[in-house]
C-alpha positions in Angstrom: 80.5 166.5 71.3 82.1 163.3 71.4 81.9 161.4 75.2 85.7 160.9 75.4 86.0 165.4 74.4 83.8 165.5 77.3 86.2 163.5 79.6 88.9 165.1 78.6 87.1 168.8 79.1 86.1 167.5 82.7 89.6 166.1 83.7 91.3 169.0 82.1 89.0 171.3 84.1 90.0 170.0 87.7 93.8 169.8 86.3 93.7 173.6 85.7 91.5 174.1 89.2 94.0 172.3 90.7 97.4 174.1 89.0 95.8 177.8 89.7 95.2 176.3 93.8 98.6 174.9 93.7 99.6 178.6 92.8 97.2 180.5 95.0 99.1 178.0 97.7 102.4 179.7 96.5 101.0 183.2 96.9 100.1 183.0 100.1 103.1 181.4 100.6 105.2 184.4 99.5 102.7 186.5 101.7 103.5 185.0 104.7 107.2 184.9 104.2 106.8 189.0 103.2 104.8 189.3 106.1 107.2 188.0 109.1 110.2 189.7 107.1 108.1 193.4 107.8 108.9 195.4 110.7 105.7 197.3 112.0 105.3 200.2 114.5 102.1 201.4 113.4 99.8 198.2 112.7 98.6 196.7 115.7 99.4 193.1 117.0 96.3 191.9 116.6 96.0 193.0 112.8 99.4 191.4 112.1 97.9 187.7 113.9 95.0 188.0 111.6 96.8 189.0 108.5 98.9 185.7 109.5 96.2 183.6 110.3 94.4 184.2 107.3 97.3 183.8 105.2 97.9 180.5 107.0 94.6 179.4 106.5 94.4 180.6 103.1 97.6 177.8 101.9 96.3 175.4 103.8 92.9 175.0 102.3 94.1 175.6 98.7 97.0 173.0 99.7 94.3 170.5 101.0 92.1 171.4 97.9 95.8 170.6 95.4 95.6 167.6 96.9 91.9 166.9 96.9 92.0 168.0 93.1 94.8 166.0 92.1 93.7 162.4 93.9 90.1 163.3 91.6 92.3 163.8 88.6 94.2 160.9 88.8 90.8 158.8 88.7 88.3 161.4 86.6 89.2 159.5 83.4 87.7 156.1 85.0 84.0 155.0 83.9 83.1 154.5 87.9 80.1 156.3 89.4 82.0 156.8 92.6 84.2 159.2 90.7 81.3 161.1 89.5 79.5 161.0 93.2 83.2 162.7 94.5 83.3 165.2 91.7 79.3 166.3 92.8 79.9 166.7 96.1 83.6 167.9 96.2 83.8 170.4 93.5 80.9 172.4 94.8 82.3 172.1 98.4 85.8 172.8 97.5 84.5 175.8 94.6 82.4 177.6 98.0 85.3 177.1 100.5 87.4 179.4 98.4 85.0 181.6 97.8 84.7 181.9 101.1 88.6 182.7 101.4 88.0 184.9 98.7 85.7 187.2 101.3 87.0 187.0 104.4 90.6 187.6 103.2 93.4 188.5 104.9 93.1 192.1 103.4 89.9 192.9 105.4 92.4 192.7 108.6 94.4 195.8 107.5 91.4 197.7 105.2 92.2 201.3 105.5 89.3 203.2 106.8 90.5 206.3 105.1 91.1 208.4 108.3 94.1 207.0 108.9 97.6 208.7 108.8 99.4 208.3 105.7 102.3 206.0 107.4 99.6 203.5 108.8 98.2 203.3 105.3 101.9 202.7 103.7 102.1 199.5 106.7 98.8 198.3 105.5 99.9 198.2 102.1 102.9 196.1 103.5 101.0 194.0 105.3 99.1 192.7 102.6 100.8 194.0 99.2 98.8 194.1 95.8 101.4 191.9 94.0 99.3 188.8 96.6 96.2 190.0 96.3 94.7 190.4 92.9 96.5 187.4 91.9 95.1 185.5 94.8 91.8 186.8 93.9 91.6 185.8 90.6 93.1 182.0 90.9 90.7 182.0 93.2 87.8 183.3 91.3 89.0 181.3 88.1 89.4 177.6 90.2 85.6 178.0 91.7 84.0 178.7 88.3 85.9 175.8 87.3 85.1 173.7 89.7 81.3 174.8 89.8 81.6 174.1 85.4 82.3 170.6 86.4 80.0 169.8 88.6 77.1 170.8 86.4 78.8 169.6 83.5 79.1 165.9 84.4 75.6 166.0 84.9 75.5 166.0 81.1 73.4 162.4 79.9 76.1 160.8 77.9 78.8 161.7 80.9 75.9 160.4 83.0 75.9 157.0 81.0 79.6 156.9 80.9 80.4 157.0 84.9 77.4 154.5 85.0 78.5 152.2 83.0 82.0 151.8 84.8 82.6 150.7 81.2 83.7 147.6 79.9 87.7 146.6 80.1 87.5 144.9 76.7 86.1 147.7 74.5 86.2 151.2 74.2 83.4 153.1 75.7 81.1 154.6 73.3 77.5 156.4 74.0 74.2 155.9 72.8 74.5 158.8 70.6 77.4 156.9 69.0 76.2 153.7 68.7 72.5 154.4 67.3 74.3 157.7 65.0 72.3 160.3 66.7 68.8 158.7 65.9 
């Protein structure tokens, strides 16, 4: 694969991580505003301040990770080992932290044990509705393994050699596999 397919596979890589944050950000969002639009009688008030504050921190890391993502973006196409050093240390960070989000979700605040009466289980429902939370889960799911691919991927040799370079401004990058044809 040619070095410059590569690039473009990495950069496109974070874009997409990015884009499916940026709507993982809307989600939660649309959660919150749902949420503080519900009137409860059976869910308690400490349930409804975690559901919020999970939500809350939910868009607020994926909105600090849009912008992380889109700053790399913007400079992922450069031949500069400094990009390479950010993408190593912030995709893996960034991938965990929503994992993390992933687990301790806002939906663990309101999980019905089961004994519950039917009305409590209709407010949980309400309090965290399906329509946020397998989409959530999945943007999430889909941005780490994205972000996790690019991390291990621009450890490739010829990526190596091109963010080590930091490539000359007169000529067009090309890597050793393309200058000595593979041999």
């Amino acid at each position: 694969m040619r070095v410059s397919t590569q690039v473009r596979l990495v950069h496109w890589s974070v874009t997409l991580a990015a884009a499916l944050l940026a709507v993982d950000v809307a989600l939660s969002a649309a959660a919150l505003i749902h949420l503080n639009r519900q009137h409860f009688r059976l869910v308690s008030e400490s349930q409804l301040v975690q559901v919020h504050t999970d939500l809350l921190n939910n868009a607020g890391t994926a909105a600090a990770g849009v912008i992380v993502l889109a700053v790399l973006a913007v400079f992922m196409r450069r031949p500069s080992n400094r990009v390479r050093a950010a993408v190593w240390i912030i995709a893996p960070v960034l991938a965990l932290t929503v994992l993390c989000f992933l687990v301790g979700g806002p939906e663990w605040a309101v999980a019905p044990t089961g004994e519950e009466p039917a009305a409590l289980r209709a407010e949980y429902a309400q309090a965290v509705p399906d329509w946020y939370t397998v989409p959530h889960g999945t943007a999430g799911l889909v941005a780490a393994a994205l972000l996790i691919f690019v991390a291990a991927f621009i450890a490739r040799a010829d990526l190596r050699e091109y963010y080590m370079d930091g490539g000359d401004a007169g000529e067009r990058y090309r890597s050793w596999v393309e200058r000595t044809g593979g041999q």
